[in-house]
matplotlib code that plots the C-alpha trace (Angstrom):
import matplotlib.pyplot as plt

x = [-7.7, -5.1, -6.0, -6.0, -3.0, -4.0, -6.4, -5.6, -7.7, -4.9, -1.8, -3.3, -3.2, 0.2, 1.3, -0.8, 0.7, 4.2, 3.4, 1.9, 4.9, 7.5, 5.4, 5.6, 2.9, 4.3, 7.8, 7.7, 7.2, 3.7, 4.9, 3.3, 6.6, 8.8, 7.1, 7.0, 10.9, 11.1, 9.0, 11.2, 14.1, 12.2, 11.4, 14.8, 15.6, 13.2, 14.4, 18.4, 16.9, 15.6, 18.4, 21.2, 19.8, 18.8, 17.1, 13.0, 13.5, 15.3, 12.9, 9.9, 11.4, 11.9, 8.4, 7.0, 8.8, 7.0, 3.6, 4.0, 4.7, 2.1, -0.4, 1.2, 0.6, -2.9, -2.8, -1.1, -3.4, -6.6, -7.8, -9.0, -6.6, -8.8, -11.6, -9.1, -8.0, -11.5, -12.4, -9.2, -9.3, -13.2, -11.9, -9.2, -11.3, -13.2, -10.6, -8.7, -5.4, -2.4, 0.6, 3.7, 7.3, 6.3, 4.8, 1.3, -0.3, -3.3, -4.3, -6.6, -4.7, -5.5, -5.8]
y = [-6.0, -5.2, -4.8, -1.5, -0.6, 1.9, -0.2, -1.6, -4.6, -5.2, -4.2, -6.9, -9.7, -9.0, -9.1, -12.3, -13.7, -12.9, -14.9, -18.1, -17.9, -18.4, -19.9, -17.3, -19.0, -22.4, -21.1, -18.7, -15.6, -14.6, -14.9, -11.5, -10.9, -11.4, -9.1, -6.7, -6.4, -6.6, -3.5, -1.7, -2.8, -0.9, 1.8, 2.6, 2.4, 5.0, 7.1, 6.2, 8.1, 11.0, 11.8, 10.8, 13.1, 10.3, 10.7, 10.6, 7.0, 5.7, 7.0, 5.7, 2.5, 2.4, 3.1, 1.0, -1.8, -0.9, -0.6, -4.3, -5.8, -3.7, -5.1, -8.6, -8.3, -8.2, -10.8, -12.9, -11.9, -12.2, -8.5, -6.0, -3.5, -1.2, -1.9, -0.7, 2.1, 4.0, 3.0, 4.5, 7.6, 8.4, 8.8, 10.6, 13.2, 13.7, 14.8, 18.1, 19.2, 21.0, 22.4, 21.2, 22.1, 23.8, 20.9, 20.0, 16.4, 14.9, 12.5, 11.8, 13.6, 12.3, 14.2]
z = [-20.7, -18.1, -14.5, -12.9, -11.4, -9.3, -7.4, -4.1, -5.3, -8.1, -5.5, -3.3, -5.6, -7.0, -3.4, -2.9, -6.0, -4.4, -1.4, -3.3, -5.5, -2.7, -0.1, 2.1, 4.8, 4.2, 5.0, 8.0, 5.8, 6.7, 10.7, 12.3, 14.0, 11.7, 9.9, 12.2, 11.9, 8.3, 8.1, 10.9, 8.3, 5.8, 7.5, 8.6, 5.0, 4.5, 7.2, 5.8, 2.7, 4.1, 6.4, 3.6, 1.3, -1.1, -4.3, -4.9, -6.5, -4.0, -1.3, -3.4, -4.0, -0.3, 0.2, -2.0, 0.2, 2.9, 1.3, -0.2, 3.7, 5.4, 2.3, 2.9, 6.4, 6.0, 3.5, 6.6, 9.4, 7.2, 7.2, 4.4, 4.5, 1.9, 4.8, 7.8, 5.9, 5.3, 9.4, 10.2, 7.8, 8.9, 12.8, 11.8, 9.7, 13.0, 15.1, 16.3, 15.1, 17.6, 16.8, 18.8, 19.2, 15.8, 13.8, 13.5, 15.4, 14.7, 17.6, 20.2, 22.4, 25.7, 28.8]

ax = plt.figure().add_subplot(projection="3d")
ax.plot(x, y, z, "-o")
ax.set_aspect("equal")
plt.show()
């Protein structure tokens, strides 16, 4: 039986198998900054795509490279991403929406 491929479970483990298969901890590649700037590479790739008029499959691809560091940056730093996402999405359903300069935020705006 084939795993799931819509779990995060299964995404994790693929990206987990990435890192054992090129020693990504052994070799500098699980170093928080440096991944830090890899996904700022990325997501200036995204933003290349949106502002170039790009295709949808090149944006997804592009986003999908970004999904697989963020996951592997948990993988590095030892956290449950699935678990950080539900805390993050439960104080986020509690709080206010604004519009500004025309486009809606959703934040704790501060006073």
């Amino acid at each position: 039986m084939s795993p799931n491929r819509d779990s995060i479970t299964a995404m994790t483990e693929a990206v987990q198998a990435f890192h054992d298969k090129h020693d990504l901890k052994g070799r500098g590649g699980e170093d928080l900054a440096y991944r830090v700037a890899l996904m700022a590479e990325e997501l200036g790739e995204i933003s290349a795509c949106v502002t170039k008029g790009k295709d949808t499959e090149s944006l997804a691809e592009e986003c999908a490279d970004l999904l697989i560091l963020l996951m592997g940056t948990a993988i590095a730093a030892d956290f449950s991403l699935d678990k950080a996402f539900w805390a993050k999405m439960e104080k986020l359903m509690t709080r206010e929406s604004r519009m500004i300069n025309g486009r809606i935020r959703v934040s704790e705006f501060r006073t």
